[in-house]
Each structure stands twice: as structure tokens, then as C-alpha cells.
C-alpha positions as CSV (number, residue, x, y, z in Angstrom):
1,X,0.0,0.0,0.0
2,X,1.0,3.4,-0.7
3,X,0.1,6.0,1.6
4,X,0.3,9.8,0.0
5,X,0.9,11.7,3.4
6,X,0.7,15.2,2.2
7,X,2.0,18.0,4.7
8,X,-0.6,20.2,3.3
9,X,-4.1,20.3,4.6
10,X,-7.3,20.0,2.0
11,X,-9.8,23.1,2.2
12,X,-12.7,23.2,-0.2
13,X,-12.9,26.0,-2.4
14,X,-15.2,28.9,-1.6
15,X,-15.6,32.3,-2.3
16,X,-14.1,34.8,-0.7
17,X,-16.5,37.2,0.8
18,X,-14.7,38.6,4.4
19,X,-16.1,38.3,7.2
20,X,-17.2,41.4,7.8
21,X,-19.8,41.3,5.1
22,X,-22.0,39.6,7.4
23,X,-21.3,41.7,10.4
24,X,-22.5,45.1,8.5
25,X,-25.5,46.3,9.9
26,X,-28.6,47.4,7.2
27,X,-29.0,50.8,6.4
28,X,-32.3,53.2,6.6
29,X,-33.4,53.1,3.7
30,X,-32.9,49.2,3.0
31,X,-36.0,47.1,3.1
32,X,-34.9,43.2,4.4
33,X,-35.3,40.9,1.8
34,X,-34.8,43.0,-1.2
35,X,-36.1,45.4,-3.1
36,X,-37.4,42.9,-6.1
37,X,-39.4,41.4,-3.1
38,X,-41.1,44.2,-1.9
39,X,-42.2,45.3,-5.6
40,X,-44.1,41.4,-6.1
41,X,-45.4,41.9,-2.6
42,X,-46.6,45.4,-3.6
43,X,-48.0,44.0,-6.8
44,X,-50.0,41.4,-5.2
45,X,-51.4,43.6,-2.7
46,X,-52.6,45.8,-5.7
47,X,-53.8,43.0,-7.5
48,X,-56.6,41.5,-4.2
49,X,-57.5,45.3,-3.8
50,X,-58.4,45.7,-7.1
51,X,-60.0,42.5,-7.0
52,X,-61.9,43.3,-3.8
53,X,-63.0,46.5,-5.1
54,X,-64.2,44.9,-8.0
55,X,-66.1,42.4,-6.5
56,X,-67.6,44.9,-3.8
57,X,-68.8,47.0,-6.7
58,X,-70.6,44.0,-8.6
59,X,-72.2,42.6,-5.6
60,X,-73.5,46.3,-4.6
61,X,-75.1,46.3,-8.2
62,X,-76.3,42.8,-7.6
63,X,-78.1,43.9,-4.7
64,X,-79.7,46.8,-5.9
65,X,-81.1,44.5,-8.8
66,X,-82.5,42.3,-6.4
67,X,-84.0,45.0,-4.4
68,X,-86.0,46.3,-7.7
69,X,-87.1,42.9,-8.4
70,X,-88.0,42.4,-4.7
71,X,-90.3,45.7,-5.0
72,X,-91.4,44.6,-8.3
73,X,-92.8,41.0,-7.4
74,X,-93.7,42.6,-3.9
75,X,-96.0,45.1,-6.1
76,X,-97.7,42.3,-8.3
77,X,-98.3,40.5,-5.4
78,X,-100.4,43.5,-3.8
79,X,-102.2,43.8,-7.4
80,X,-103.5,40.1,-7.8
81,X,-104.6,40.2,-4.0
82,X,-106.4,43.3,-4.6
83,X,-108.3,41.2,-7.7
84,X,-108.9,38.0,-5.7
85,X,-110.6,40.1,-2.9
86,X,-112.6,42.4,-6.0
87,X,-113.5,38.6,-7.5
88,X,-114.3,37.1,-4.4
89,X,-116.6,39.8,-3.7
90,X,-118.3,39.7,-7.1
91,X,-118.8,35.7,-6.5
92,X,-120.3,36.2,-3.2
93,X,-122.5,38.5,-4.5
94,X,-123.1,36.2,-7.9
95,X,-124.1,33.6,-5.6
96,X,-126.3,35.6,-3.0
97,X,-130.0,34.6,-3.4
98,X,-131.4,37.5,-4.7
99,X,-129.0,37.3,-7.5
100,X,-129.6,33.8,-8.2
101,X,-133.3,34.2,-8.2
102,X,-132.7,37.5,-10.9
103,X,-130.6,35.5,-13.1
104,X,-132.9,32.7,-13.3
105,X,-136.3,34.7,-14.4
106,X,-134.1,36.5,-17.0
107,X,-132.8,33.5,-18.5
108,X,-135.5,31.1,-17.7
109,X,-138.8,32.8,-16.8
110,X,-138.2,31.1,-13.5
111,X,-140.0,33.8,-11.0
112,X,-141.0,33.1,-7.3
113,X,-144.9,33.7,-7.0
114,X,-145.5,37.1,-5.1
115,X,-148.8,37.7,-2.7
116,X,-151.5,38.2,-5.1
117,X,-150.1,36.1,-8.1
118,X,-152.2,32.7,-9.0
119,X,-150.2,29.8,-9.2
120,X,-151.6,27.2,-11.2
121,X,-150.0,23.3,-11.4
């Protein structure tokens, strides 16, 4: 066996950078993270405001549609109640006696014998 005792240590290569790099504080102005961050954060935020706003506005019009047609059905509804109580009334009075008796000696000749009239069989 051979045996390659070197006197010289092994060290990967890396790039230099100092050490001090990572010691240096950030500055004022400096946002962590980056500035190319920040802009895609500030984009998306634009983005689901718009979004939202959008949204808000459509569903506000939505509603107010739904409101007219609410009022609208709400309206017809009062109308055919007013003509079922206006045609119940006219049945009711259709069907009274008095107006059953009038129909029938118009159409038929159907009277009811007063006091004086002779009834014969």
C-alpha cells in the first residue's frame, strides 16, 4: 500500500467574501429581503385590492337588482290580492239569493210567486 501523506491540509474552495460582510449592519433606507421582493409583494397587494373592489362594486349592483325585483314581485303580489278580494266579492255577491233568483227569471222565466199572483200546477 501506498500512503500519500501530504503536509498540506485540504480546504474546499469557496468564495471569498470577508467576514465582515455579514457583520454590517442594514442601512435606513434598506427594506430586508430585497427590493425585487417588496415590488411582487406590492403588486400582489394591488392586484386583491383591485380584486376586492371589483367584486364589492358587482355585488352592490347585484343587490340593488334584487332589491327592484323584490319591490317589483312585492307590487304584483299587492295587485293580484287586490283582484282576488274584488273577484271574491263579485262571486259572493253572484251567488247571493237575490241574484240567483234575478238570473234565473231572466234567463228562464223562472219567478217566485208574489202575494196576489195565482199559481196554477
Amino acid at each position: 500500500m501506498i500512503f500519500h501523506n501530504s503536509a498540506q491540509s485540504y480546504v474546499r474552495p469557496v468564495a471569498n467574501v470577508g467576514i465582515r460582510q455579514h457583520l454590517t449592519r442594514l442601512s435606513i433606507g434598506e427594506l430586508p429581503g430585497g427590493i425585487l421582493l417588496w415590488k411582487a409583494i406590492g403588486k400582489v397587494a394591488v392586484a386583491v385590492c383591485v380584486a376586492t373592489i371589483t367584486m364589492n362594486v358587482a355585488l352592490s349592483v347585484y343587490k340593488g337588482n334584487l332589491a327592484n325585483a323584490v319591490v317589483t314581485v312585492e307590487l304584483q303580489r299587492h295587485e293580484l290580492m287586490d283582484r282576488n278580494i274584488n273577484l271574491r266579492a263579485k262571486r259572493a255577491a253572484l251567488l247571493s239569493p237575490q241574484a240567483v233568483e234575478l238570473a234565473a227569471g231572466k234567463m228562464l222565466s223562472l219567478y217566485s210567486p208574489v202575494k196576489g199572483q195565482n199559481i196554477k200546477l
